[in-house]
DRENKEMAR-838396 format. One record per residue (C-alpha): x, y, z. Coordinates in steps of 0.2 Angstrom, whole numbers, plus 5000, padded with zeros to 4 digits. Example, Ala and Ser with C-alpha at 12.3 -4.5 7.8 and 13.67 -1.06 7.14 Angstrom:
<recs>
506249785039
506849955036
</recs>
This chain:
<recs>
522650794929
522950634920
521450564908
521050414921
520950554935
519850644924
518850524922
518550444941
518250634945
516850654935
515950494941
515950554961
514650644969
515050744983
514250874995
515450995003
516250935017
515250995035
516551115045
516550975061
516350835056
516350705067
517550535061
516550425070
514950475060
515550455044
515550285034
516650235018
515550065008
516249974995
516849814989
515149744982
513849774967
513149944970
511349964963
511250154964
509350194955
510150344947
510350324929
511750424929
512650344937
512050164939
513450074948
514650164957
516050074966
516050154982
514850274994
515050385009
513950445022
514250575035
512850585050
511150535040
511750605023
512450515011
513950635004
514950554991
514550424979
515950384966
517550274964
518450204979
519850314978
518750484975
517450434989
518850395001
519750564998
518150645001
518150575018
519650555023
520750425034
519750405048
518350355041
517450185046
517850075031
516149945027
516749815016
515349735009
515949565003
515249534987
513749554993
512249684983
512049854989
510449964985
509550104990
508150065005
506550014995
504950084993
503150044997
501950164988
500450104996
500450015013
499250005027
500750005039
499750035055
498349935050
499449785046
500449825064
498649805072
498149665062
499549565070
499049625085
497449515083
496749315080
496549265062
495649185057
496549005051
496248965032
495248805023
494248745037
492748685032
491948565048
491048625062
492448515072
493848635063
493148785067
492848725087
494448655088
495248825084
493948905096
494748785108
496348845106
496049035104
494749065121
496249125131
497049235120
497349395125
497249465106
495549385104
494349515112
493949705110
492849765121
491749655123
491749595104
492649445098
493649495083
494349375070
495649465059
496349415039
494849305036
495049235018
493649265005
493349085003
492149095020
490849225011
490549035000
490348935020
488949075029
488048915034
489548835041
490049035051
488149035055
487948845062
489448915074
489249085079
487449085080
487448935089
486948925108
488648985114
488649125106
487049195106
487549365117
489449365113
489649495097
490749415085
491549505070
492549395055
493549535046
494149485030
495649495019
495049615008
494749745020
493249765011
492049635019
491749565034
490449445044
489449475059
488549365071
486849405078
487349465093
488449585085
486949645073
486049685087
487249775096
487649865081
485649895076
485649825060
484049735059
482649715046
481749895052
483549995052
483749895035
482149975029
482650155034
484250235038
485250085029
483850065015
485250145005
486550015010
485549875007
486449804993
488049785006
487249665017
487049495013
485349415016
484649235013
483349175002
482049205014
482749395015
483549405033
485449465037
486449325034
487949415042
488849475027
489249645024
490349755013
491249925012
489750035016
488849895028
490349855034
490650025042
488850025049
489549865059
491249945062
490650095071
489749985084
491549955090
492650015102
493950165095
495850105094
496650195106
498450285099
499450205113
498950055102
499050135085
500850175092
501349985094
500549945077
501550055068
503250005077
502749815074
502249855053
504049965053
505049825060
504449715048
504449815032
506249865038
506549665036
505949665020
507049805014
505849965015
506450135022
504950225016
503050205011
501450295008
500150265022
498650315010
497250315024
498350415038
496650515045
495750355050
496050235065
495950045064
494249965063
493450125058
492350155044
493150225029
491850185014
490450295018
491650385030
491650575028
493350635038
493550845041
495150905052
494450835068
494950655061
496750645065
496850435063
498650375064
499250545063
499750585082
500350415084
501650415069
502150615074
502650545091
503650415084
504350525073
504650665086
505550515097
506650445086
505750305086
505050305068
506350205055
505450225039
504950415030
503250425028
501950535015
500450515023
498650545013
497050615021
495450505015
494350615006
492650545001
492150544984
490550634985
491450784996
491350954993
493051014988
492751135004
493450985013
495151015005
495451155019
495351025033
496650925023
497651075022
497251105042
497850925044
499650955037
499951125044
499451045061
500850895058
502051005049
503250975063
503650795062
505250755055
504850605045
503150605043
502250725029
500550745023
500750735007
498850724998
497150654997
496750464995
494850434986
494050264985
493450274967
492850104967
492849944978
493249764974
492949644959
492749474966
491249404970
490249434981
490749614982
490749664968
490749834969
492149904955
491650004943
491649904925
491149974909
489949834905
488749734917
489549614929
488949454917
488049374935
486949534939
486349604923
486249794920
487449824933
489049904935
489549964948
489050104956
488450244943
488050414955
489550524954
489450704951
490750734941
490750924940
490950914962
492150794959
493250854946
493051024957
493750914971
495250844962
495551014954
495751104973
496850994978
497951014963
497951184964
498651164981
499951044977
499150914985
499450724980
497950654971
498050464974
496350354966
496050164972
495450094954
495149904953
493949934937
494150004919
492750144923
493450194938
495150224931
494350334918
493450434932
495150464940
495850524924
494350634919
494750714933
496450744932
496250794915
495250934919
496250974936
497550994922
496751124911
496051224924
497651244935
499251324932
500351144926
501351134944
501750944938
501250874953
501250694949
499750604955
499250424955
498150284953
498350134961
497749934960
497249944941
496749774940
495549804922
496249974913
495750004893
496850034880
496150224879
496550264898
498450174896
498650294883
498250444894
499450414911
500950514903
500250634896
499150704911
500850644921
499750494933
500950364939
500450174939
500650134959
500449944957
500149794967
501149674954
501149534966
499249514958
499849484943
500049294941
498849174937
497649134953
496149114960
495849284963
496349314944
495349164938
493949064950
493149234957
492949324940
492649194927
490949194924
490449344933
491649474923
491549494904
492849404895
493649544888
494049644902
494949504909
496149504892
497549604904
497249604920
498549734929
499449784912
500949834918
501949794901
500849914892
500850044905
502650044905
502750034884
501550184884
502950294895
501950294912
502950284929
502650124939
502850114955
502949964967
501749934980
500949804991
499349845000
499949765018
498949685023
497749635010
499349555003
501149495009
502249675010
503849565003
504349674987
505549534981
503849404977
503249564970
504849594958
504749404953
503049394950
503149564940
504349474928
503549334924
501749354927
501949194938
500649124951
500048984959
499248924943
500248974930
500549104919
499349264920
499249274899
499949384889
501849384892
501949554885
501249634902
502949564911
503949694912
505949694913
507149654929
507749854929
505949934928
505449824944
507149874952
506450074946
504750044951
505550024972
506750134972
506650324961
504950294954
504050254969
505050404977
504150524964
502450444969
502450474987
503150644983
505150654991
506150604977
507350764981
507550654999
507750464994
507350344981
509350324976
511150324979
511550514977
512450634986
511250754997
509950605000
509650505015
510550365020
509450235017
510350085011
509849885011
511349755009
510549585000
511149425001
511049404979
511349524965
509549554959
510149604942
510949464936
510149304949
508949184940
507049244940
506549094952
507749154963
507349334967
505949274978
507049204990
508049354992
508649415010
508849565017
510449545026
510449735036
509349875033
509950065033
508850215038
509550385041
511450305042
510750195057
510650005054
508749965059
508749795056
510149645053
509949455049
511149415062
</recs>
């Protein structure tokens, strides 16, 4: 064997191949820039898939012999070539569902506008549930308007038609009067069984419900609604996958799989019973009818007893069977939200506007580091939502002791969102082996960045907002995420605002937290593959993984910043079967 031989030999891949082989199923790619994720071996010339495997990944020549003559040849064109991308924390179903409803238009701030809109909306289909009118993706800005929501939905018109405004966040919402009574939230329930929730509702200066409500309040008006049936849940999922697929995403983490659409999750207390999303995504699944993998996380409250990880562990034995859906772990809501006027993340100093508070300040951290600790010790995925400095420290307090009081299986956990992280608890993701799962589409300069904290959060916790340049300098995984449908699912915005720090106002200071064009590429593909735990299965370009594959219309290593927002997915892979093309 000459030295040139030698050496294309040692760059190709290949599984053995399969005793009956069928020509038809078996695919030769090449003749474009190949973005593989694997470091060793980043840009292979040529790949071949057999069935839903991808078998070979090497030279042309070496991948061809591999597969022989007959093989279906894919010339690619020039164009960029990369493994199916990877969303580490989406609300798929929820996001399907939300299409599935009104919103709520944006910057209306007249009566007239509101009407007008009301005009147009009375006969559409989407608009009712039950008998509740439901307003989906409302933006923040309307918790600054109540009177203008209260001059309309209290009025005459609607004095026994419910009305619920769900907002953006998924944290808040607005209800009517109507929808009050109907879900019994008035000033004598206020005084008793939600005395402990009444700093989630909104009142006015005279004292009365004004409507607003958040996390825990919310779910006291969310449980007065109708359940979403699965049938439903089923067309949610298929709608979100669809468009996920568009975007280039063959995979995600579904971080509340045990909770159905319009249920209360901030005070909720799920046990096995609570199957959410589950059945619906096993029959896809089971149908053929699923194109993305899915690691799906049970919501586990933060106060529960770590008894509750034996329904989790019920939960995945019961959807074991599912080919491409796994229960993977535990979601915990350590904290809320920062803006005003939530405000319910945990800081380590008083929010500036409401003096000697903090955040929430009641967790038992003994139970809970208990709770984290089971899990662990069965291999289950520990994955925190922390928007606030304190609350990250929480999660890692409990990692840490999960760590020393388990045998070290590795498992890598997560924290995601990290919008105000210290310089301490940066410095403690590698060693305790935490991944960042990060939203880095947050990362520019906006109002959510700017107007709704200035003023209200101490300066120096705003110094690095979502400090992925410092995670990643400190040897943490990052891994790419969006948070459908609190924000867009497009990971290409996300990649370009990731590198420059980019937003609607400018640039979100400092430039050190940018991070480079080849750890962004990592974050969507192997990282985020170890964060929803089946990096054996995807995540790159191997032989033995699934063929998952995306074609793009520009090379992402090597295109101009401004114009990796703009990419296009041209088709989209998953399991060797093209789910989604352009034309």
């Amino acid at each position: 064997m000459n030295i040139k031989t030698l050496f294309l030999a040692s760059l190709l891949v290949t599984l053995p191949a399969a005793a009956n082989t069928q020509s038809q199923s078996q695919t030769l790619i090449f003749g474009g820039t190949i973005y593989s994720g694997d470091p060793a071996n980043p840009h292979p010339e040529a790949v071949g898939i057999e069935g839903k495997k991808i078998v070979a990944v090497g030279s042309y020549q070496e991948v061809s012999a591999r597969l022989g003559n007959h093989a279906k040849r894919l010339d690619l064109k020039g164009k960029y070539l990369m493994p199916g991308l990877i969303d580490s924390h989406v609300h798929a179903a929820f996001a399907g569902f939300q299409g599935m409803t009104v919103n709520f238009p944006d910057a209306m701030s007249e009566v007239e506008q509101v009407q007008q809109f009301l005009t147009r909306s009375k006969d559409d289909p989407r608009l009712t549930l039950g008998d509740v009118e439901l307003y989906s993706n409302v933006s923040l800005d309307y918790w600054h308007q109540l009177p203008l929501l209260d001059q309309v939905f209290n009025g005459p018109q609607y004095r026994q038609i419910p009305v619920v405004l769900a907002g953006s966040d998924a944290h808040t919402g607005w209800a009517n009067q109507a929808m009050l009574r109907k879900a019994d939230i008035d000033a004598d329930t206020l005084a008793g069984r939600y005395a402990p929730l009444k700093g989630n509702f909104g009142l006015t200066p005279s004292g009365k419900l004004n409507g607003f409500a958040s996390e825990g309040g919310w779910d006291a008006i969310l449980k007065a609604l109708p359940p979403v049936s699965d049938e439903t849940i089923a067309s949610a999922i298929m709608t979100a996958a669809k468009q996920l697929n568009q975007v280039g995403i063959t995979a995600w983490m579904d971080p509340i799989s045990n909770i159905r659409p319009l249920s209360p999750i901030f005070n909720a207390e799920p046990d096995r019973r609570d199957t959410g999303l589950l059945p619906a995504y096993s029959m896809l699944s089971r149908e053929g009818k699923l194109t993305g993998h899915v690691s799906a996380l049970a919501l586990v409250g933060i106060h529960a007893s770590p008894a509750i990880i034996d329904d989790v562990l019920a939960l995945q034995q019961q959807f074991q069977d599912a080919p491409d859906v796994k229960v993977v772990g535990i979601k915990i809501l350590q904290d809320g939200v920062i803006e005003y006027p939530s405000q319910t993340a945990k800081l380590s100093e008083p929010y500036l506007n409401r003096p000697g508070y903090s955040g929430k300040d009641d967790l038992d951290k003994l139970r809970f580091n208990e709770l984290i600790r089971t899990a662990d010790a069965h291999q289950l995925i520990a994955h925190f939502h922390a928007i606030g400095d304190r609350a990250v420290r929480e999660s890692l307090d409990a990692i840490a002791y999960a760590r020393a009081h388990n045998q070290d299986h590795r498992l890598l956990h997560s924290i995601t969102h990290l919008e105000v992280v210290s310089p301490a608890s940066i410095a403690r993701f590698k060693p305790l082996n935490v991944a960042a799962s990060m939203q880095l589409l947050w990362a520019g300069k906006n109002v959510a960045t700017t107007l709704l904290l200035e003023g209200k959060v101490p300066p120096a916790l705003l110094a690095r907002l979502y400090p992925a340049g410092s995670l990643l300098q400190s040897g943490a995984i990052i891994a790419g995420a969006s948070d459908w449908p609190v924000s867009s699912p497009n990971p290409f915005l996300a990649m370009y605002t990731a590198i420059t720090r980019q937003g609607e106002l400018g640039l979100l200071p400092p430039a050190s937290e940018q991070i480079s064009r080849q750890a962004i590429l990592q974050a969507y593909t192997l990282n985020a593959a170890k964060v929803i735990g089946q990096e054996k299965e995807i995540g790159s370009i191997s032989a033995g993984k699934s063929a998952d594959l995306i074609l793009l219309d520009r090379n992402l290593e090597q295109v101009a910043s401004e114009e990796l927002k703009e990419t296009k997915v041209l088709w989209t892979m998953f399991k060797g079967k093209q789910v989604y093309s352009a034309h």
